[in-house]
N, C-alpha and C positions, 0 to 999 in steps of 0.2 A: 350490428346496429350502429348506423353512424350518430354522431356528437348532434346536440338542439342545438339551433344559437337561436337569440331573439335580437330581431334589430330594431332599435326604435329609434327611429328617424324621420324627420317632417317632412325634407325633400323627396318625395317622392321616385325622383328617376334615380337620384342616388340611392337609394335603399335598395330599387329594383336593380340599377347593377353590381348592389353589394350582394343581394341576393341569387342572381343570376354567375356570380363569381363562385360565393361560396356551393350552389348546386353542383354546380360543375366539379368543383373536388369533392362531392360526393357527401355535403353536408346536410342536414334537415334544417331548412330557416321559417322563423314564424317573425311578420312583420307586425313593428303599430307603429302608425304614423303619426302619433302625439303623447304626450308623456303620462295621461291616465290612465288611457289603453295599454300603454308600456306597465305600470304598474300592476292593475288590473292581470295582465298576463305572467308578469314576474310572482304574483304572489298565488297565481293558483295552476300553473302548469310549472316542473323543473324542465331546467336546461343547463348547458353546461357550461355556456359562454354568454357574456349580451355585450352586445355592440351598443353607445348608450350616447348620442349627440348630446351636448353638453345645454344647446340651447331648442329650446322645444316649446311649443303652445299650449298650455292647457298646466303640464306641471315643467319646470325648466329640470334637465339633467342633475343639476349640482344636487337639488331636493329629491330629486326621484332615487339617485343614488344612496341619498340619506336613509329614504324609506326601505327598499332593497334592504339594504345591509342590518336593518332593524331584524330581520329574519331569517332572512338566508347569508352566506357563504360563495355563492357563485360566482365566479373568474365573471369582473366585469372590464370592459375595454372604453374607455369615452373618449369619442371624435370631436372634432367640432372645425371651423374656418372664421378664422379671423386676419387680417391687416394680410390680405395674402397672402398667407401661410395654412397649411392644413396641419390640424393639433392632433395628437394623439394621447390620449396620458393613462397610465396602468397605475392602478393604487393597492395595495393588500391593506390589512390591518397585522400584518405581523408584529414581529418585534422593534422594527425600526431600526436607523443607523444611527451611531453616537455622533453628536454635532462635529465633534474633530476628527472623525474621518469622513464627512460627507464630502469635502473637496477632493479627497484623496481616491474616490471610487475609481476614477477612469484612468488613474494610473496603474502603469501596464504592470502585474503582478502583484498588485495592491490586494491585500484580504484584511477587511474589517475586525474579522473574527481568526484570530490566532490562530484558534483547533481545529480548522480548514486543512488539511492538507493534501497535496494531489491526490493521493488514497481515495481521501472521501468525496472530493467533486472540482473540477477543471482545472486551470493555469492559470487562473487569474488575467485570463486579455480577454475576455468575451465584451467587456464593459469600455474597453480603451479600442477596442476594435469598431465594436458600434458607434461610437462618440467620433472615430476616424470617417468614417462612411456620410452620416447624418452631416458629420460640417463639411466635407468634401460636397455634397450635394447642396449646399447653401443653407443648412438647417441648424439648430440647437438642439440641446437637452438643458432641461430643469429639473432639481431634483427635490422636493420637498421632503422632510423626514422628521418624526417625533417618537424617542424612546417609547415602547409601551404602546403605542399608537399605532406607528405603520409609516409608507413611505408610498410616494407620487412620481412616478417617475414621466414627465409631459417632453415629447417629440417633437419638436415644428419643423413643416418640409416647405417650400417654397410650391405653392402652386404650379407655377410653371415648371416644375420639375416631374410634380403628378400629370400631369395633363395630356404627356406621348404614353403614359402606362394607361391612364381612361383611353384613348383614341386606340390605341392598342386594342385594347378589350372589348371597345365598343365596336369594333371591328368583327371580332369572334361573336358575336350576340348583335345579330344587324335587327335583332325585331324588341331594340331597345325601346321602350316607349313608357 
């Protein structure tokens, strides 16, 4: 059984070739194209992922998100494009990072958490590695974090760095529309 995702996104052809992407690896996608019907679908079908534009008609991302997590738990992803840059930002509500290590994340072997050790999970460059990639390509990372609350981890890529991977793609799916 492959993974749901629900996409809710206004743009129309972007949704369809996020949808025509993720088909193609073999996912199940369920669309709404404004943020009531996004909710609407969030609270009465699970899924395992949602792709979730930040800005939206009817109800905007940041509030729908609000509502979502009023109930569910579900891995949510929000997109969005502003000043030329396409956003990406992953939020949990975990435990969050302690304010004096939040600069310290992207240094290379940096662990927040002492009792980390390779034993129980990676090397410590997964974070300085990404953050390498993201600014080589013209982009940032933001990290927003609160003890007890959780943490925002937001992306920005330069449009024209997205734009040969759409043409790409749109390539492979010629009956984009």
């Amino acid at each position: 059984m492959s993974a749901r995702i629900l996409i809710i996104e206004d743009e129309k052809k972007f949704a369809r070739f996020v949808e025509m992407e993720l088909n193609y690896e073999g996912y199940e996608v369920v669309k709404a194209l404004d943020g009531r019907i996004g909710l609407e679908l969030a609270e009465s079908e699970e899924f395992d992922l949602i792709l979730l534009d930040i800005m939206l008609p009817g109800l905007n991302g940041i509030e729908l998100l609000r509502r979502i997590r009023r109930n569910s738990s579900v891995h949510i992803i929000m997109l969005t494009a502003r000043d030329s840059m396409a956003w990406l930002a992953v939020q949990d509500n975990g435990i969050g990072i302690p304010p004096e290590a939040v600069s310290r994340i992207f240094d290379r072997f940096y662990r927040a958490d002492e009792s980390r050790a390779r034993a129980t999970g990676g090397t410590g460059l997964g974070l300085s590695i990404a953050k390498w990639i993201i600014e080589r390509h013209g982009g940032c990372v933001e990290v927003l974090s609160r003890q007890d609350i959780g943490t925002r981890v937001s992306i920005g890529i330069p449009a024209s760095v997205i734009s040969p991977t759409l043409k790409a793609s749109t390539e492979r799916h010629p009956n984009l529309e």
